[in-house]
N, C-alpha and C positions, 0 to 999 in steps of 0.2 A: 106362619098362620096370619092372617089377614086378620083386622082389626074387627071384622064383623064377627071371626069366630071360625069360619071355612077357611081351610086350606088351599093355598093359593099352587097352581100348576107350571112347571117351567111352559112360556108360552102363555102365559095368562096374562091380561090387561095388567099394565102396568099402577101400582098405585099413583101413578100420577096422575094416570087418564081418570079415576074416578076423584079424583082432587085438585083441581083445577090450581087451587091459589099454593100447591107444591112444586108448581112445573118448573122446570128447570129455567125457560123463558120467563116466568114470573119472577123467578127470583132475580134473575137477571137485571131485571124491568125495572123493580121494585128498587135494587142495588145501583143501577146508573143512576136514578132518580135522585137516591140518595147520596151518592158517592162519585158524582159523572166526571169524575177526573181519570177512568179510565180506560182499557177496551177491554169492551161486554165479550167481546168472543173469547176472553184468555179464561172469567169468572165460565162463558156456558161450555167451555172445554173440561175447567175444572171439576166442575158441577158432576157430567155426564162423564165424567171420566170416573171420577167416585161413584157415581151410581151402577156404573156400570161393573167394574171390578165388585162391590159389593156385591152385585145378585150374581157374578158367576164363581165368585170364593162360596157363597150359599149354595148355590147348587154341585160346586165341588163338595163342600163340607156333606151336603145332603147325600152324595154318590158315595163317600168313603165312610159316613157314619157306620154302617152296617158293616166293615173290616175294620174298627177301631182307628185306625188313621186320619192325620190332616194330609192338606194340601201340600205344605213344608214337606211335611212326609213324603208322600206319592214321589214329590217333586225329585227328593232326594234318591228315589229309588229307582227311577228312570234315568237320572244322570248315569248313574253306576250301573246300570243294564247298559247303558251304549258307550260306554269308556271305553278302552281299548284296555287301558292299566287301573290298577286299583287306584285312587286318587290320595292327594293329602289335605289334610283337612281347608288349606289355602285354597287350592284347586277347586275343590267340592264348594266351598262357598262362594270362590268368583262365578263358578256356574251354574247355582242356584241364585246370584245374588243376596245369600243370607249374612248377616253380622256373624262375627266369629264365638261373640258371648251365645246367640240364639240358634247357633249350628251345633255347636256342644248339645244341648238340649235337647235337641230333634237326633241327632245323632245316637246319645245318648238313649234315648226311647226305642231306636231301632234296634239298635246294640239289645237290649234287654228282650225285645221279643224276638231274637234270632234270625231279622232280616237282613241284617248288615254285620260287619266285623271290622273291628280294629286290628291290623297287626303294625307291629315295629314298620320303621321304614328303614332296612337295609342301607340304605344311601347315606341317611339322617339317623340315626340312634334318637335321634331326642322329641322325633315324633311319627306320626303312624298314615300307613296307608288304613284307607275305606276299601268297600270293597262288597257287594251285597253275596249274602252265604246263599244256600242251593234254594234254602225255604222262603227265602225274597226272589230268587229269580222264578221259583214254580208259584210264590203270587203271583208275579207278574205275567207269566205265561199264562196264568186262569184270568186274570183281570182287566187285560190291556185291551182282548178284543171286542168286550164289550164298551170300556173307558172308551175307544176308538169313536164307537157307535154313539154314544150319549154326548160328547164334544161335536159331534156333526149336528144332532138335535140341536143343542145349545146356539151353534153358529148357520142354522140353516136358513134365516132371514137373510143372506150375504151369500151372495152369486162367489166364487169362488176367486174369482177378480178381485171384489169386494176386499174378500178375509187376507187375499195377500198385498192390496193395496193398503189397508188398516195395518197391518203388520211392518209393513217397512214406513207407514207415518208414527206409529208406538215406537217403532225402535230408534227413531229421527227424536222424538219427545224424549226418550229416555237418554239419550245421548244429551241432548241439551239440557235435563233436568241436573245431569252427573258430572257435567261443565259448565255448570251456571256459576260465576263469584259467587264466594260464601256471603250470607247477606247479613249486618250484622242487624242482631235485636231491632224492632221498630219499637220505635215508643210511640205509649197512650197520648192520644189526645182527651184531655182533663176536660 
């Protein structure tokens, strides 16, 4: 909901465009000015990279509200539709990228409304393949080809070039985010 009251449309003017002193170049601006010991393109990457994940985890969240579900979710549910084998819980979180405390969880909530299943891991006694049961794969079968449709919505400002040159410079980002040295604490300047 827009701060006027009306609800805003995927595809609708961005609140930045009606707020000039929010823009991401503004803040930019506003940030070298104050702080010019660094480069402005790492802050407007950052900036735009946040805003951008916000409004498409919102318009996820807004797609899945009406099935109960997150994104987490979904995410989890797709991986184990195209697995070849049920996963283990290691597995399933390298390929969702989820922490192992916050895979439990999501897991955990799927398990209970009957989309997914734990069983033993034959291999391992001491932990469990995933695996999604019939009633998550016939979501999936009702939900996917619309999901299909509404992620082309999302991305259809982006020539097709575009989405897969964004794609292999996110996945270049995220490699360097996940080998960057660990940096320790900055301290305040008093």
């Amino acid at each position: 909901m827009a701060k006027n009251g009306r609800a805003r449309t995927v595809g609708a003017a961005s609140p930045d465009e009606a707020d000039p002193a929010v823009t991401v170049a503004r803040q930019v601006s506003m940030a070298a000015a104050e702080h010019g010991d660094f480069d402005p393109s790492v802050l407007s990457l950052t900036l735009t990279l946040y805003r951008a994940m916000t409004a498409f985890d919102r318009a996820g969240a807004a797609e899945l509200a009406p099935h109960g579900l997150s994104v987490s979710q979904l995410n989890i549910l797709t991986v184990l539709h195209r697995a070849d084998t049920p996963l283990t819980m290691g597995e399933l979180g390298h390929a969702v990228s989820v922490r192992p405390a916050n895979l439990t969880t999501v897991v955990d909530a799927l398990t209970q409304r009957s989309l997914i299943e734990r069983r033993i891991n034959p291999d391992d006694r001491r932990s469990y393949l995933i695996a999604n049961t019939p009633a998550g794969e016939d979501f999936l079968a009702r939900f996917l080809p619309s999901h299909w449709r509404y992620l082309e919505a999302l991305t259809s400002h982006l020539t097709s070039e575009e989405r897969t040159q964004l794609t292999e410079l996110l996945d270049r980002l995220r490699v360097s985010v996940e080998t960057a040295p660990a940096q320790r604490p900055v301290e305040m300047a008093e």
